[in-house]
N, CA, C and O atoms as a Tinker XYZ file with bonds, in Angstrom:
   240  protein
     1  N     31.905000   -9.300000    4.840000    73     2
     2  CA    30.954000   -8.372000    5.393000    64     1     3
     3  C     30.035000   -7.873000    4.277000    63     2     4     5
     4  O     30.457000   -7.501000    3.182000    81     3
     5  N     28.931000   -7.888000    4.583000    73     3     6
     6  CA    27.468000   -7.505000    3.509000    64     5     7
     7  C     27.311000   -5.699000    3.763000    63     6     8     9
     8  O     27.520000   -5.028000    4.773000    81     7
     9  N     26.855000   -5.302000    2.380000    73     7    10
    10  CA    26.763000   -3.774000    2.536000    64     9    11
    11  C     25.385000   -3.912000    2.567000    63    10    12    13
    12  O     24.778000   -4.927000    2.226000    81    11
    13  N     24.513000   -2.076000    3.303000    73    11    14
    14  CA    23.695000   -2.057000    3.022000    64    13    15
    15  C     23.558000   -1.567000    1.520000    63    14    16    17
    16  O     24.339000   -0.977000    0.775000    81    15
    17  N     22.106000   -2.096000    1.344000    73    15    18
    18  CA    22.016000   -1.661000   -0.160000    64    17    19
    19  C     20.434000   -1.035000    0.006000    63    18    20    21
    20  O     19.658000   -1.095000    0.960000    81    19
    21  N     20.264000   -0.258000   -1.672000    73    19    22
    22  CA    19.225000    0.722000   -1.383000    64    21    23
    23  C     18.655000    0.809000   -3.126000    63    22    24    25
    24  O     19.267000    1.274000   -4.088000    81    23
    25  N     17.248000    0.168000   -3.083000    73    23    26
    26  CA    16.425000    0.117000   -4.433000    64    25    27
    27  C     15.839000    1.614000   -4.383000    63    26    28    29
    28  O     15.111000    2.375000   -3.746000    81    27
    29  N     16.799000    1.477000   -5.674000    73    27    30
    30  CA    15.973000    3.698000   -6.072000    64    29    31
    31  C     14.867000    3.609000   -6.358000    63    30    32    33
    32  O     14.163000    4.607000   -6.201000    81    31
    33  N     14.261000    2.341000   -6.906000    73    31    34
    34  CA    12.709000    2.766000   -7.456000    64    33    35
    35  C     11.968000    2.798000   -6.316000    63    34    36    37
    36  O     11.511000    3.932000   -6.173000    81    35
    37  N     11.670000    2.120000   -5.511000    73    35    38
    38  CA    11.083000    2.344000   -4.020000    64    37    39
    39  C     11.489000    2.846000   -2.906000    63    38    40    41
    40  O     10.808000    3.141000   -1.924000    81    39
    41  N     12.572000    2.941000   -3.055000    73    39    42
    42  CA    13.591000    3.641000   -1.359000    64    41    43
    43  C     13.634000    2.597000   -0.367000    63    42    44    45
    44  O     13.895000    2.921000    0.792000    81    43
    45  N     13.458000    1.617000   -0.600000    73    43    46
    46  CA    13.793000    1.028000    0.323000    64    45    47
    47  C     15.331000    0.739000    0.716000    63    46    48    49
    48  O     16.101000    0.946000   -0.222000    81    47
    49  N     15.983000    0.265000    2.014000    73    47    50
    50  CA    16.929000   -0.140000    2.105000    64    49    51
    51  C     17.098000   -1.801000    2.772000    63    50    52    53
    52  O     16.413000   -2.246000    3.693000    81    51
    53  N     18.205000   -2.552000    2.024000    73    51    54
    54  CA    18.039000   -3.569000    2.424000    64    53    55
    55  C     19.508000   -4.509000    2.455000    63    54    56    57
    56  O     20.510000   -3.844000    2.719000    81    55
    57  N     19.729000   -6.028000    2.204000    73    55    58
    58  CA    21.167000   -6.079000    2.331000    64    57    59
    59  C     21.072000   -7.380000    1.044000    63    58    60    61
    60  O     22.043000   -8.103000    0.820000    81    59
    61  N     19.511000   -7.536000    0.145000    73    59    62
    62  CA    19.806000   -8.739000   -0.722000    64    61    63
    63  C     19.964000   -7.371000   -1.847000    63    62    64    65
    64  O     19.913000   -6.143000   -1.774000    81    63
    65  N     20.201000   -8.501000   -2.987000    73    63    66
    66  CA    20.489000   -8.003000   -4.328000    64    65    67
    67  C     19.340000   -7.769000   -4.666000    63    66    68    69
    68  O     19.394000   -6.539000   -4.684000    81    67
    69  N     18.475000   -7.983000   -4.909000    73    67    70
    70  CA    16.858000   -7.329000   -5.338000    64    69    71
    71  C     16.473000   -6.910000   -3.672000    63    70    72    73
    72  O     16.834000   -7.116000   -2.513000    81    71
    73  N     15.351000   -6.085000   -4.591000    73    71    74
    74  CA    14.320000   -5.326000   -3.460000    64    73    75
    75  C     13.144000   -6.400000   -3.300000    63    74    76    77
    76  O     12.733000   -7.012000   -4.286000    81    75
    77  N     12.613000   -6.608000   -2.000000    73    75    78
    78  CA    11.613000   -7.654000   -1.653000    64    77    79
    79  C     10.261000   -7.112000   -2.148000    63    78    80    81
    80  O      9.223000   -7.737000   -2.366000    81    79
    81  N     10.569000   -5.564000   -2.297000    73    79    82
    82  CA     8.679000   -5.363000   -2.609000    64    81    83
    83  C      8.581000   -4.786000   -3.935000    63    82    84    85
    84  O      7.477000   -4.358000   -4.269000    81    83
    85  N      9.667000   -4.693000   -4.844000    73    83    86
    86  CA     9.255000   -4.051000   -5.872000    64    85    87
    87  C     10.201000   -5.430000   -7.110000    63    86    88    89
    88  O      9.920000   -5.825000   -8.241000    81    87
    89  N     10.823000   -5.619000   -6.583000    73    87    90
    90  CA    11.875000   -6.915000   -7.356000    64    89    91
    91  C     12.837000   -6.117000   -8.272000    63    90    92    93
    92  O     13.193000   -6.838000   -9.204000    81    91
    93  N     13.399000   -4.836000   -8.332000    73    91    94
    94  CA    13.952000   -4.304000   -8.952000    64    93    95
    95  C     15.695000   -4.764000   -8.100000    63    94    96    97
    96  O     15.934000   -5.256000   -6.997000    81    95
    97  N     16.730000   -4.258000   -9.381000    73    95    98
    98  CA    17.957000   -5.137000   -8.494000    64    97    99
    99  C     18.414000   -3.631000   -7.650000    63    98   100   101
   100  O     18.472000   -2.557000   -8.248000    81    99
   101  N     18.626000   -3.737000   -6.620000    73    99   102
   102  CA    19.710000   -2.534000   -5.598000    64   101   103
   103  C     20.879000   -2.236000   -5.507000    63   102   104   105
   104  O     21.634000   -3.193000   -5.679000    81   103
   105  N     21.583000   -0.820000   -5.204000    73   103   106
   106  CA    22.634000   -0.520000   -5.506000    64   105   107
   107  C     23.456000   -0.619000   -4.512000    63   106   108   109
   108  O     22.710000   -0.873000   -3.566000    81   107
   109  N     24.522000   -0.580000   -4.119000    73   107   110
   110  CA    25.065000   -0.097000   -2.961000    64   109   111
   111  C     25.299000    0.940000   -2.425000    63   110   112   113
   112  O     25.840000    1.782000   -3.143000    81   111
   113  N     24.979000    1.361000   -0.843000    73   111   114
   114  CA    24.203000    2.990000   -0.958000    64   113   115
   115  C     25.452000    3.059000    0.380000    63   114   116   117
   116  O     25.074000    2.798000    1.522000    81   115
   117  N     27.198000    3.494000    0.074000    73   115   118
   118  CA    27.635000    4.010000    0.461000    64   117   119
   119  C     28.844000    4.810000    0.081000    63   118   120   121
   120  O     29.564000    4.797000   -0.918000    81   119
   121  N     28.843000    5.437000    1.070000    73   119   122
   122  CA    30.100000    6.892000    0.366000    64   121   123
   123  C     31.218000    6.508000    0.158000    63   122   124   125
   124  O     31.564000    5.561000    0.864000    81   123
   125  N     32.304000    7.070000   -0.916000    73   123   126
   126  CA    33.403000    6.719000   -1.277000    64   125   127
   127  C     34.716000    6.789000    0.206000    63   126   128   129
   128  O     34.497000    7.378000    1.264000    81   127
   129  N     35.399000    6.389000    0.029000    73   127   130
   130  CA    36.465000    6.043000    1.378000    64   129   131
   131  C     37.049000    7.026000    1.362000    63   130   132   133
   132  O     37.014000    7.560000    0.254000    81   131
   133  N     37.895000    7.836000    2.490000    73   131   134
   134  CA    38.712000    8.707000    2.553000    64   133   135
   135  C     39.807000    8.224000    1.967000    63   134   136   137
   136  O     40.298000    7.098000    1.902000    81   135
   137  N     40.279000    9.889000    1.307000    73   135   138
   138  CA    41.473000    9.406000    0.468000    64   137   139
   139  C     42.129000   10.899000    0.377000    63   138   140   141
   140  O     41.572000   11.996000    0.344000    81   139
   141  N     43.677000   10.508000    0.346000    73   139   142
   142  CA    44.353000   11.831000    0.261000    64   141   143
   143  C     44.702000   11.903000   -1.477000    63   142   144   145
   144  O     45.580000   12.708000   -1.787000    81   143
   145  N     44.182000   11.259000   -2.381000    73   143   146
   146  CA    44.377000   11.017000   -3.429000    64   145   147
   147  C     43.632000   12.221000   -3.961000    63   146   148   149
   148  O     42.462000   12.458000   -3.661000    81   147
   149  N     44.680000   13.292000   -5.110000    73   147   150
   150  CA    44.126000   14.353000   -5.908000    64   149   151
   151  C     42.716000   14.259000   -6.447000    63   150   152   153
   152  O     41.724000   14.969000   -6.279000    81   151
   153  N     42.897000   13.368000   -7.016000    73   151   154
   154  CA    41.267000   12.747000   -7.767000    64   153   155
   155  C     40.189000   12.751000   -6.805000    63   154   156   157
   156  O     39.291000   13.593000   -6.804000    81   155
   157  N     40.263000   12.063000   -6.216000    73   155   158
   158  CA    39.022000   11.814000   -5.038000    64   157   159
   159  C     38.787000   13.123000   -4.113000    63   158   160   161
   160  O     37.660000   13.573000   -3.906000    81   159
   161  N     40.050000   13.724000   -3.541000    73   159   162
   162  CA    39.927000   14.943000   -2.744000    64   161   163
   163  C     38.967000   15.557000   -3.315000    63   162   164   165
   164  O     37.865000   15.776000   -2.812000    81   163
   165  N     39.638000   16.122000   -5.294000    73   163   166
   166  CA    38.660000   17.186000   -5.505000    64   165   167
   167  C     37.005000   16.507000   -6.016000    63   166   168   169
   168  O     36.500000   17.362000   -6.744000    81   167
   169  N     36.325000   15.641000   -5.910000    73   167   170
   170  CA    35.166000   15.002000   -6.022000    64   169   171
   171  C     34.578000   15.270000   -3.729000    63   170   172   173
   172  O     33.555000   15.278000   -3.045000    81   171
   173  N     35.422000   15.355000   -3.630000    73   171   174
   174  CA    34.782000   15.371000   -1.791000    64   173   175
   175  C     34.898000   17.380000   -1.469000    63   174   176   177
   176  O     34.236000   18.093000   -0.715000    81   175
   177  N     35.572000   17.580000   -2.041000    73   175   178
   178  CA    35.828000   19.266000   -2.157000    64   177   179
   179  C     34.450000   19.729000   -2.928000    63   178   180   181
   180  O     33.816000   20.760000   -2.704000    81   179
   181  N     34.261000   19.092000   -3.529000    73   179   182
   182  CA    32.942000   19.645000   -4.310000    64   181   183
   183  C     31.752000   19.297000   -3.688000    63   182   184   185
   184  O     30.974000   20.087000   -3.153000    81   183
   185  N     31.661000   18.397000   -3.751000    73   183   186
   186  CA    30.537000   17.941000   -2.616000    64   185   187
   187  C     30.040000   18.568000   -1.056000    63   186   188   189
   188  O     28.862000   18.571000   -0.698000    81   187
   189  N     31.085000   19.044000   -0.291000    73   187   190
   190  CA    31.216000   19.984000    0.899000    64   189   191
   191  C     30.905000   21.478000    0.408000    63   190   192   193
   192  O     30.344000   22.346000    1.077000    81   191
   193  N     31.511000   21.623000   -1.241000    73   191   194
   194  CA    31.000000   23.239000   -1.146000    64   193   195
   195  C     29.534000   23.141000   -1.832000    63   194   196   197
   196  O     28.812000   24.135000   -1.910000    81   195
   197  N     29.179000   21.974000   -2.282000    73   195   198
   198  CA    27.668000   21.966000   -2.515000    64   197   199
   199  C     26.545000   22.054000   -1.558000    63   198   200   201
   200  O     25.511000   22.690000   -1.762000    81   199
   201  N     26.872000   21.256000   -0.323000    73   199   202
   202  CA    26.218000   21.402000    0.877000    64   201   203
   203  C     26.625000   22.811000    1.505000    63   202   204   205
   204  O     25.805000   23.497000    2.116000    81   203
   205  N     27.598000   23.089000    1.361000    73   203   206
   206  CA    27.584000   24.349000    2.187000    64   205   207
   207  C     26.598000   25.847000    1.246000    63   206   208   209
   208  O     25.995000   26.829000    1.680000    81   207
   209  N     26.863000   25.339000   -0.128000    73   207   210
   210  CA    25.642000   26.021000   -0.396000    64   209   211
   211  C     24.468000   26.408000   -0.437000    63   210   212   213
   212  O     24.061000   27.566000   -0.534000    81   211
   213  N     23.835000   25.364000   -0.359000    73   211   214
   214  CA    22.534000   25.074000   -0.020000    64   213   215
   215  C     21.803000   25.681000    1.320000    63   214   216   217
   216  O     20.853000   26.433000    1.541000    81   215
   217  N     22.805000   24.913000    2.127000    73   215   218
   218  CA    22.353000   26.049000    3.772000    64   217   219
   219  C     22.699000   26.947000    3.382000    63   218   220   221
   220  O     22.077000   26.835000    2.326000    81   219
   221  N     23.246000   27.941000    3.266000    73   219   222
   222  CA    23.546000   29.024000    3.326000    64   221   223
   223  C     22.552000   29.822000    1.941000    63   222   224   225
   224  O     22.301000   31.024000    2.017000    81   223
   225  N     22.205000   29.221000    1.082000    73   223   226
   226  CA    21.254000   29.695000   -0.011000    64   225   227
   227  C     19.857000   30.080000    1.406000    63   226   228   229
   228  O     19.238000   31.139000    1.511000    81   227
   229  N     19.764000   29.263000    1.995000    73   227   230
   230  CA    17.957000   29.213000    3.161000    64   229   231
   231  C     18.254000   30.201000    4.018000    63   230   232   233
   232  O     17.288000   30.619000    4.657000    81   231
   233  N     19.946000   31.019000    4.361000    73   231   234
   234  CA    19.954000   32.084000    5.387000    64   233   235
   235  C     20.004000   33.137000    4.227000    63   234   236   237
   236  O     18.981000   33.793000    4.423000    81   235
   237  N     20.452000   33.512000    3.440000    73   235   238
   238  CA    20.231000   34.834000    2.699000    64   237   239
   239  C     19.033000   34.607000    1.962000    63   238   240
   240  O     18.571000   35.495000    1.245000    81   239
């Protein structure tokens, strides 16, 4: 199975290894897997209280 992939210099998203309009090579543009693993939890714990900051920075 092919991932999507996503060239930062243009934004595009696509599924080859280079980008078709800029020829730069692309990354793979998806989120890490659920995991009950200490390590990973606290990297997804941080990330949730980052977003929850942000909204909540635009109501106060």
């Amino acid at each position: 199975m092919r991932k999507i992939r996503f060239c930062s210099k243009c934004g595009i998203y696509t599924l080859k290894l280079e980008c078709a309009s800029c020829g730069s090579s692309t990354v793979i543009n998806a989120p890490i897997k659920y995991s009950f693993d200490p390590e990973v939890s606290k990297y997804r714990r941080m990330s949730k209280k980052n977003i929850i900051d942000e909204k909540t920075k635009g109501i106060l």
